[in-house]
TISE-439001 format. One line per field, with one value per residue (C-alpha): residue number from 0; x, y, z; chain. Coordinates in Angstrom, 1 decimal, m for minus. Example, Ala and Ser with C-alpha at 12.3 -4.5 7.8 and 13.67 -1.06 7.14 Angstrom:
k	0, 1
X	12.3, 13.7
Y	m4.5, m1.1
Z	7.8, 7.1
c	A, A
END
This chain:
k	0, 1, 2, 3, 4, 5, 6, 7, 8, 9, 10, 11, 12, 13, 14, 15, 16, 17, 18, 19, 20, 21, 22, 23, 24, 25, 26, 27, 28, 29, 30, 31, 32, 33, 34, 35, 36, 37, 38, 39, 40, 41, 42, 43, 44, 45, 46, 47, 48, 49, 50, 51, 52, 53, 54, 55, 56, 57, 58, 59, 60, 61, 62, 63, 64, 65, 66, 67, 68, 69, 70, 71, 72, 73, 74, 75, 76, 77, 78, 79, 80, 81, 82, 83, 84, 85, 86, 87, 88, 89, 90, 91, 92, 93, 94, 95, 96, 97, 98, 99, 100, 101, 102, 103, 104, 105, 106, 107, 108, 109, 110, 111, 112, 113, 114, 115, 116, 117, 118, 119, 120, 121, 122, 123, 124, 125, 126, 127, 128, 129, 130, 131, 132, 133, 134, 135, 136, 137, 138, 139, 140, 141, 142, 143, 144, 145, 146, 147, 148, 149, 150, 151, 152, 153, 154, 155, 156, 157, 158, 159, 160, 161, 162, 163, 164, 165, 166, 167, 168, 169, 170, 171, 172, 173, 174, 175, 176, 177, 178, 179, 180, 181, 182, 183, 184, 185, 186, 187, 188, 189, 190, 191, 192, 193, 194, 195, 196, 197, 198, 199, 200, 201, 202, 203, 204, 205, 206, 207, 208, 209, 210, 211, 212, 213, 214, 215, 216, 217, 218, 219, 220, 221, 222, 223, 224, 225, 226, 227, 228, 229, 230, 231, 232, 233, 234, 235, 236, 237, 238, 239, 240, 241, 242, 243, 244, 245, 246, 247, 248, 249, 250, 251, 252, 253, 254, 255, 256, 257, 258, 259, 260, 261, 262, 263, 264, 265, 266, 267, 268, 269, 270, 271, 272, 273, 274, 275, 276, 277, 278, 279, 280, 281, 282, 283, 284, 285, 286, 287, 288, 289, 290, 291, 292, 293, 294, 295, 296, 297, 298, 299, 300, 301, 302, 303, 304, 305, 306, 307, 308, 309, 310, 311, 312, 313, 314, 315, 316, 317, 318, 319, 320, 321, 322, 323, 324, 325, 326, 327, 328, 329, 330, 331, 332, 333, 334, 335, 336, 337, 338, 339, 340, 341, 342, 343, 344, 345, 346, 347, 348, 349, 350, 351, 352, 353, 354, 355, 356, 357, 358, 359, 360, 361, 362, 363, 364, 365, 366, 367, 368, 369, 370, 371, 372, 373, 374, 375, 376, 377, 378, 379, 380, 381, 382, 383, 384, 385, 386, 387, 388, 389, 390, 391, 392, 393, 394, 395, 396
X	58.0, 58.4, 55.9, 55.0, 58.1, 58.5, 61.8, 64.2, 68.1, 69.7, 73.4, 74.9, 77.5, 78.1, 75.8, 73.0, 73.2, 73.3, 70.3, 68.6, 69.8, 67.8, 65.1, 64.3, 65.2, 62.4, 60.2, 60.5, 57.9, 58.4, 59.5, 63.2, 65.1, 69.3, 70.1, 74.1, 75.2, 78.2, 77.6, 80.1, 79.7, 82.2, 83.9, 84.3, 84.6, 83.4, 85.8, 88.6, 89.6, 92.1, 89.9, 90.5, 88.1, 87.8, 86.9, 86.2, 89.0, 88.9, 85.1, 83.7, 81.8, 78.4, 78.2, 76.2, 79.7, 81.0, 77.6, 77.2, 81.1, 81.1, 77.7, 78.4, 81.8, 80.0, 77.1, 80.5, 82.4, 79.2, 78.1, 81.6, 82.0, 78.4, 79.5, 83.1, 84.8, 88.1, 89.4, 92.6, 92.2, 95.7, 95.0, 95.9, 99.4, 98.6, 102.6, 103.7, 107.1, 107.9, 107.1, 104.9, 102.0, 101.6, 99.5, 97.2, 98.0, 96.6, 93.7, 93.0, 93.4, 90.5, 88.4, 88.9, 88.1, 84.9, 84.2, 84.2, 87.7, 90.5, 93.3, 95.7, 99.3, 102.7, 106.7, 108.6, 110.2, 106.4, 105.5, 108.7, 107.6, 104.5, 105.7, 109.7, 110.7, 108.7, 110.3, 108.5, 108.6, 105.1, 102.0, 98.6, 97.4, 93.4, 93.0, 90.0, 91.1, 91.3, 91.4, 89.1, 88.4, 85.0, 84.8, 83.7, 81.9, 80.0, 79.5, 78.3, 75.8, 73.9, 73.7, 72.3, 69.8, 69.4, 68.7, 65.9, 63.8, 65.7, 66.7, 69.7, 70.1, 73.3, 73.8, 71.2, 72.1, 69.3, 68.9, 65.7, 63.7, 60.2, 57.6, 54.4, 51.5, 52.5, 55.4, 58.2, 58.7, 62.9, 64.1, 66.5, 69.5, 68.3, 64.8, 63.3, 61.6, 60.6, 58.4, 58.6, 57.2, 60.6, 63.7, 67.2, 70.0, 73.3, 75.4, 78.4, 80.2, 76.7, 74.8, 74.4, 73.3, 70.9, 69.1, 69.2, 70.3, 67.7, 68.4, 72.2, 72.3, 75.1, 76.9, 78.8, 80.4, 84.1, 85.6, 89.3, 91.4, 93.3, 97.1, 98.6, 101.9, 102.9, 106.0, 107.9, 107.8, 111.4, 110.4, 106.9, 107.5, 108.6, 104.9, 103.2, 99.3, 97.8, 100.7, 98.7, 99.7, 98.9, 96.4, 96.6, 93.4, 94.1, 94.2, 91.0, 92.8, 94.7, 98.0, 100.3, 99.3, 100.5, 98.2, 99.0, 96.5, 95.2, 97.0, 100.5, 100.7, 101.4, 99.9, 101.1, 98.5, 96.2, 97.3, 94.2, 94.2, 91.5, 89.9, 88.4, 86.7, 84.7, 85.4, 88.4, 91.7, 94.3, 96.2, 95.0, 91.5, 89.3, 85.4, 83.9, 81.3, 82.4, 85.6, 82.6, 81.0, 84.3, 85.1, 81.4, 81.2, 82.9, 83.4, 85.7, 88.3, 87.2, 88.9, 92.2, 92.8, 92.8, 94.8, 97.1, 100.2, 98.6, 97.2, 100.4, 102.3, 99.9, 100.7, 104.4, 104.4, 102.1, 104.3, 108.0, 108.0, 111.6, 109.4, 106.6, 109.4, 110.9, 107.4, 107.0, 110.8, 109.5, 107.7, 110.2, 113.5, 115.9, 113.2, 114.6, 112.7, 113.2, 111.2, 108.5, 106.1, 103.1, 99.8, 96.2, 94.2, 90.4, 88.5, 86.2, 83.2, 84.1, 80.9, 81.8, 79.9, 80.2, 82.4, 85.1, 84.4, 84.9, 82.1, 83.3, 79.7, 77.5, 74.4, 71.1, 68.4, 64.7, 62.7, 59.2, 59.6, 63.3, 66.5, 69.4, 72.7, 74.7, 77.8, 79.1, 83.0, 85.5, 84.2, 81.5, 82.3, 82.9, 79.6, 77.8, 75.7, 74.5, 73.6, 71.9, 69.6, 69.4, 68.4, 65.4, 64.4, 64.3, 61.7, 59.7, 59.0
Y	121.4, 118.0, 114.9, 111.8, 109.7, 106.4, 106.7, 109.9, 108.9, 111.4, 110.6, 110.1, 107.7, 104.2, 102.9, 105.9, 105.0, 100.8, 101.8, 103.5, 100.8, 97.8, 99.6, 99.9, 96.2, 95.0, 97.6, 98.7, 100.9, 103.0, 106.6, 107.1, 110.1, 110.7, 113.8, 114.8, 118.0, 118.1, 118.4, 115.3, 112.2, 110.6, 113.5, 112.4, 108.9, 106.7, 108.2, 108.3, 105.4, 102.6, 101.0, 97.3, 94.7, 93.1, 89.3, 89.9, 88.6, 90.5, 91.1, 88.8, 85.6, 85.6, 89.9, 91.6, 93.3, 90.1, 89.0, 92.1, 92.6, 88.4, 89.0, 92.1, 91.2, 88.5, 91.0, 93.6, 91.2, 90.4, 93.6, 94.8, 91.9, 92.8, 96.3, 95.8, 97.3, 96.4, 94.6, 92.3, 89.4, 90.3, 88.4, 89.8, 88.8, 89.6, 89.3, 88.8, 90.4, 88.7, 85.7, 88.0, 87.9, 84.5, 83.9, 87.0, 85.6, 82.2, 83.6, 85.3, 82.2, 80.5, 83.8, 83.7, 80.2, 81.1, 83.3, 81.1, 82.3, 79.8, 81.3, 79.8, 80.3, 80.6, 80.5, 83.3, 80.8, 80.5, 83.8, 85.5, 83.7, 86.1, 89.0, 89.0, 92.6, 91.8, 91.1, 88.6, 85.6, 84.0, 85.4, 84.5, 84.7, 85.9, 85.3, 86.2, 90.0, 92.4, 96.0, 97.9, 101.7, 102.5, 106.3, 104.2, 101.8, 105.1, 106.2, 102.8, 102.9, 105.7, 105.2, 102.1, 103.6, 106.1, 103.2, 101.9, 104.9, 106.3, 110.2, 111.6, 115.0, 116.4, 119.8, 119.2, 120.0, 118.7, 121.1, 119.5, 116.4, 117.0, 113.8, 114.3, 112.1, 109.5, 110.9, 113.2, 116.4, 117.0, 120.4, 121.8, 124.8, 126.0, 126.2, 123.5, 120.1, 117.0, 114.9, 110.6, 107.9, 106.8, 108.6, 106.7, 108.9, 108.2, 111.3, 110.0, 112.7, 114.4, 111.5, 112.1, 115.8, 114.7, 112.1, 115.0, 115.0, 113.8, 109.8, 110.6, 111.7, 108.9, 109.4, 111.8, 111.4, 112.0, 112.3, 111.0, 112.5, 109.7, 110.6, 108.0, 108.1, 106.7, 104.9, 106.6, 104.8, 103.4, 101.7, 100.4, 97.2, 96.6, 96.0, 93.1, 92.9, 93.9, 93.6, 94.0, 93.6, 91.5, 94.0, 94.6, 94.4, 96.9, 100.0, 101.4, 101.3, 98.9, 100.6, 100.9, 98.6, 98.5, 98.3, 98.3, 99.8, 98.7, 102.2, 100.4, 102.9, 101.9, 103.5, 103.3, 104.0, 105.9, 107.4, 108.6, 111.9, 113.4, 116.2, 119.4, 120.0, 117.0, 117.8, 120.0, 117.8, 120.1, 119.7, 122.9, 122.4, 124.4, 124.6, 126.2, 124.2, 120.6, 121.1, 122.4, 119.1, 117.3, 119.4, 119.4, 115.4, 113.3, 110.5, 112.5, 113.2, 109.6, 108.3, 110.6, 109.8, 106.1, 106.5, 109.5, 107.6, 106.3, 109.5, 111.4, 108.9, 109.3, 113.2, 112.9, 110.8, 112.8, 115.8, 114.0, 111.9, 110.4, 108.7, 107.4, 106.1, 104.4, 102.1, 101.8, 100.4, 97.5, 95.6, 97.0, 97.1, 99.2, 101.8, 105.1, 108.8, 109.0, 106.2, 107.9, 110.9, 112.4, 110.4, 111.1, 112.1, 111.6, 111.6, 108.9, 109.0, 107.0, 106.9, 107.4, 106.6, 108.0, 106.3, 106.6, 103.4, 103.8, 101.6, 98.9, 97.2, 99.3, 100.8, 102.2, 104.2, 103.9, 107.7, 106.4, 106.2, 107.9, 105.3, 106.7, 104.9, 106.2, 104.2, 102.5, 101.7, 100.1, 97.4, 99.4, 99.8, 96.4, 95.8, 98.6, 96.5, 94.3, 97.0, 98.2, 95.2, 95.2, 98.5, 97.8, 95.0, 97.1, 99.6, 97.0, 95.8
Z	66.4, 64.7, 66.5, 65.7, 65.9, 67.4, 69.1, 69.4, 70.6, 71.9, 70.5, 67.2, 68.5, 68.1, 70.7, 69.6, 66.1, 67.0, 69.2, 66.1, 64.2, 66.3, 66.5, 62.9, 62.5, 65.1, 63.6, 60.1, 59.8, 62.8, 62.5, 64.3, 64.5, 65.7, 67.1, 67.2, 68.7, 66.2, 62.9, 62.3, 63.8, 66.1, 67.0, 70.3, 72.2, 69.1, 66.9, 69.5, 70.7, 69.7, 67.2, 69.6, 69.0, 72.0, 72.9, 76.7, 78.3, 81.4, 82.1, 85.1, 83.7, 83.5, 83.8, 81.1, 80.0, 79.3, 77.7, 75.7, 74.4, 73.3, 71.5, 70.2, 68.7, 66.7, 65.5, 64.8, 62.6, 60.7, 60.3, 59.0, 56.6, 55.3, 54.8, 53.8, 56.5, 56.9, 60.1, 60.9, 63.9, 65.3, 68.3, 71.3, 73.5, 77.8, 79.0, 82.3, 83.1, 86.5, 88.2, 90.6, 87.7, 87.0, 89.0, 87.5, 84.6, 85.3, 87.0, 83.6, 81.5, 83.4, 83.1, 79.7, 79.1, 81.5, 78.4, 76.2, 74.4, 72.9, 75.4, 75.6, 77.9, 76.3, 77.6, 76.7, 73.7, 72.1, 72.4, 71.0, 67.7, 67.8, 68.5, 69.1, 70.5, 73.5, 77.1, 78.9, 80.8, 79.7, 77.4, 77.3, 73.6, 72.9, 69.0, 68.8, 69.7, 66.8, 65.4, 63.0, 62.2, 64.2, 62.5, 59.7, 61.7, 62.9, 59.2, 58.3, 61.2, 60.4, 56.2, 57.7, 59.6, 56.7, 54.4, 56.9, 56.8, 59.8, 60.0, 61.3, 62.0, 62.7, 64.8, 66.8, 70.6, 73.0, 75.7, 77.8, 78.1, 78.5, 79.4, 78.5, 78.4, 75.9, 74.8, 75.6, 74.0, 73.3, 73.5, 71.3, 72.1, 68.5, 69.7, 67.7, 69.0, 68.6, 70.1, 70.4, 72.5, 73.2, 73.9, 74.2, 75.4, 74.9, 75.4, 76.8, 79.5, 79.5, 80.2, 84.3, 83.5, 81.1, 82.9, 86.1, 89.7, 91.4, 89.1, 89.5, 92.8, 93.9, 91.0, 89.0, 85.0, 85.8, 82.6, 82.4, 79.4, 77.5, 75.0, 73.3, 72.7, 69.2, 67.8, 65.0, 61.4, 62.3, 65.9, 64.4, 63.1, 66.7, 67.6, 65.1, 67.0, 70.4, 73.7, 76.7, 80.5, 83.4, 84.5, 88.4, 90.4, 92.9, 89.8, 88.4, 84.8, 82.4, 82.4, 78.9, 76.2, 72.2, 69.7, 66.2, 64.0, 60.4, 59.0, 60.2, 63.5, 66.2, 69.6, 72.8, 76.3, 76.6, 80.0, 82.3, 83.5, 85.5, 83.1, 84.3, 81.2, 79.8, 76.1, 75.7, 74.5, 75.8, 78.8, 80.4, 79.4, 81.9, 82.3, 85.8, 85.3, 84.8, 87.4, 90.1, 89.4, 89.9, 93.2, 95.2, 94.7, 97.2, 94.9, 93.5, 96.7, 98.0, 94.4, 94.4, 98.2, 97.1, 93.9, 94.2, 93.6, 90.8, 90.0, 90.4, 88.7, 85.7, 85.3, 85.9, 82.7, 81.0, 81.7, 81.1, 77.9, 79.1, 82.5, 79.7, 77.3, 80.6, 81.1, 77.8, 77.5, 80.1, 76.9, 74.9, 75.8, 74.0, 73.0, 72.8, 73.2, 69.6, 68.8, 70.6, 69.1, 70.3, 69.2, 69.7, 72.4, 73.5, 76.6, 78.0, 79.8, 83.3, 85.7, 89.3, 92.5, 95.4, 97.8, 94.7, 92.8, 89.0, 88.2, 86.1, 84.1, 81.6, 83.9, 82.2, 83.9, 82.9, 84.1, 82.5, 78.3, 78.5, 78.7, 79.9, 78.8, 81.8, 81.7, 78.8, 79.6, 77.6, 75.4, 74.7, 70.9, 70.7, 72.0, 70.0, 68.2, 71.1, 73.3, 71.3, 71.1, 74.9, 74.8, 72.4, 74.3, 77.2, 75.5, 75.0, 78.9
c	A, A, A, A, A, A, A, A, A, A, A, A, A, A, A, A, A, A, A, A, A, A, A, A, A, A, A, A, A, A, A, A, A, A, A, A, A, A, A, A, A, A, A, A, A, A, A, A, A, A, A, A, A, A, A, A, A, A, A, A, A, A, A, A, A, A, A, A, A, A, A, A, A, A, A, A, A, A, A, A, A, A, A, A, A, A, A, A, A, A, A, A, A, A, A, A, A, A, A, A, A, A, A, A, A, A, A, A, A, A, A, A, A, A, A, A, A, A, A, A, A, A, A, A, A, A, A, A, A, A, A, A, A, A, A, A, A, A, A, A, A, A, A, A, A, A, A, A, A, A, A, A, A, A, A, A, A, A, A, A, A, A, A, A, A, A, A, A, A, A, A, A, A, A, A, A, A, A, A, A, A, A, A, A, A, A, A, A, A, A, A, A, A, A, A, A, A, A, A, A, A, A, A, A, A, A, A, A, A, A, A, A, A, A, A, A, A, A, A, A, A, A, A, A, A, A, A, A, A, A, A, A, A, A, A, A, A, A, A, A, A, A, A, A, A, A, A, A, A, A, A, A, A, A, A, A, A, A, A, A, A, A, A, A, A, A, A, A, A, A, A, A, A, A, A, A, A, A, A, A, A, A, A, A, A, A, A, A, A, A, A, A, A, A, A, A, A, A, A, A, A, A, A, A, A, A, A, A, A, A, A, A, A, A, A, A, A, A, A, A, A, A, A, A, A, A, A, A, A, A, A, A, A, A, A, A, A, A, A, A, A, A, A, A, A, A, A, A, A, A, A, A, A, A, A, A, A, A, A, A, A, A, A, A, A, A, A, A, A, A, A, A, A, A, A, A, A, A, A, A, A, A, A, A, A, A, A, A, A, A, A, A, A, A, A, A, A
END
């Protein structure tokens, strides 16, 4: 039994480790203590995703998303040029394909501006000059969209919390949370504890377990499994930046995108594929446990009654790379299956209510001197940094 720090987080991922981070910053002095369940960090959704910086383009003006993912770039690119990180401002092209999105398109423009971003539209004989491979008939161009490596983001985070006095502790699997007066005793799987007057969790596809059912009760973690498809060395310099599309209102998810990566790969997705095991990367990954969660929710059947075309449509091109290559060949025409191999895969933590909305803004749970991050969607990399300062603050009320 270990006592006596000031703040335990629960999560040795980018927003854990930015939360740790903050902390120390607004008080040096304090004791703080990470606890990761692997004995590497970001093995899981802070080590596997693109690597996009994003400028918050699509987030609704004035939402804490939108708030968060524009401070938190800022406090990103500082942080990374501070610790000399590598990152590239590829700007990002949105393309419409058909007259039928421009009006998306538009709508997008004057959200972005809303945002405070220089967007600006493009004809398809402007945006060709950026990025010429692409089919099109207009673009709208976010420059201040970008790429970086967040594994080494993640690595950076915690020397820097090292640095600041701050402990991380690797293999460390939290089993129970236990408040006590003053404090909160944290159980570990190994039999050891510590004990803090704050806890922070941020344990991604866990996090509605953690903070228990009685919190979560109108919501569940479903976890969606995410494969990129990548092109070959030949059909890579077909992609120069980030080629996004018009994204449709009426889907829960973004669709194909291209994003060209500072290594010179290229990636294509991710898909989204409804997982029955919330950390297994295989296509047959099974758990009784997380596909009983999945089943017994009606969130669940109320989301894949709405979506099943979507759904199925997702899984036929997961199953049949000649149907991906086929959407993918819409940005790029004249791709062939041979420009196509298998990339990476990951799975991301999507929190689901119950009437089978995917729900779309970061959400935290307060249960006394315990903060529970239970949904942190895409840009919540970007906005590491930042929400971790909102956390902090919170701690403080």
């Amino acid at each position: 039994m270990t006592d006596g720090y000031s703040l335990a987080v629960i999560g040795g991922g980018l927003i854990g480790l930015a939360t740790a981070r903050a902390y120390l910053r607004s008080h040096p002095n304090a004791r703080v203590i990470v606890l990761e369940k692997e004995e590497t960090l970001a093995m899981h959704q802070s080590g596997r995703n693109s690597g996009v910086i994003h400028a918050g383009l699509y987030y609704t003006p004035g939402s804490l998303k939108a708030r968060l993912c524009r401070e938190g770039r800022e406090l990103l690119l500082a942080f990374a040029d501070e610790h000399a990180i590598e990152y590239r401002l590829t700007g990002k092209l949105v393309v419409a394909l058909h007259e039928g999105q421009l009006e998306r398109l538009a709508e997008l423009a004057r959200r972005g501006q809303a945002n405070g971003l220089a967007v600006r539209e493009l004809a398809r004989d402007r945006f060709e000059e950026l990025e010429p491979h692409v089919a099109g008939i207009r673009a709208l161009h976010v420059p201040e969209s970008g790429i970086i490596d967040f594994r080494r983001v993640t690595a950076a985070y915690a020397t820097d919390v090292e640095t600041r006095g701050g402990e991380v502790r690797r293999s460390a699997l939290v089993s129970t949370l236990e408040p006590r007066r003053g404090a909160v005793r944290v159980h570990m799987a190994e039999g050891d504890a510590v004990e803090a007057k704050h806890v922070v969790a941020c344990v991604g596809v866990h996090s509605d377990r953690l903070v228990g059912p009685r919190a979560c009760s109108s919501y569940r973690i479903a976890p969606f499994r995410g494969d990129y498809l990548a092109l070959s060395a030949a059909a890579a310099d077909r992609v120069r930046g980030l080629v996004y599309p018009v994204p449709d209102p009426a889907l829960p998810f973004l669709g194909v995108h291209f994003t060209r990566r500072l290594d010179g790969e290229v990636w294509a997705g991710p898909n989204a594929i409804l997982a029955l095991h919330r950390e297994s990367l295989s296509r047959l990954g099974f758990r009784w446990a997380d596909a009983f969660d999945a089943a017994t929710f009606p969130g669940t059947w109320r989301l894949l009654r709405r979506y099943w075309r979507t759904a199925g449509g997702e899984l036929f091109h997961d199953l049949v790379r000649r149907a991906a290559v086929k959407d993918l060949r819409r940005y790029l025409p004249g791709l062939d299956i041979s420009d196509v191999i298998e990339g990476p895969r990951g799975i991301r933590a999507q929190l689901l209510a119950r009437d089978g909305t995917l729900v779309d803004d970061f959400r935290f749970v307060r249960r006394g001197p315990i903060l529970h991050v239970l949904n942190a969607p895409s840009p919540g990399a970007t906005a590491s940094l930042a929400i971790g300062e909102h956390i902090v603050r919170g701690l403080s009320l």
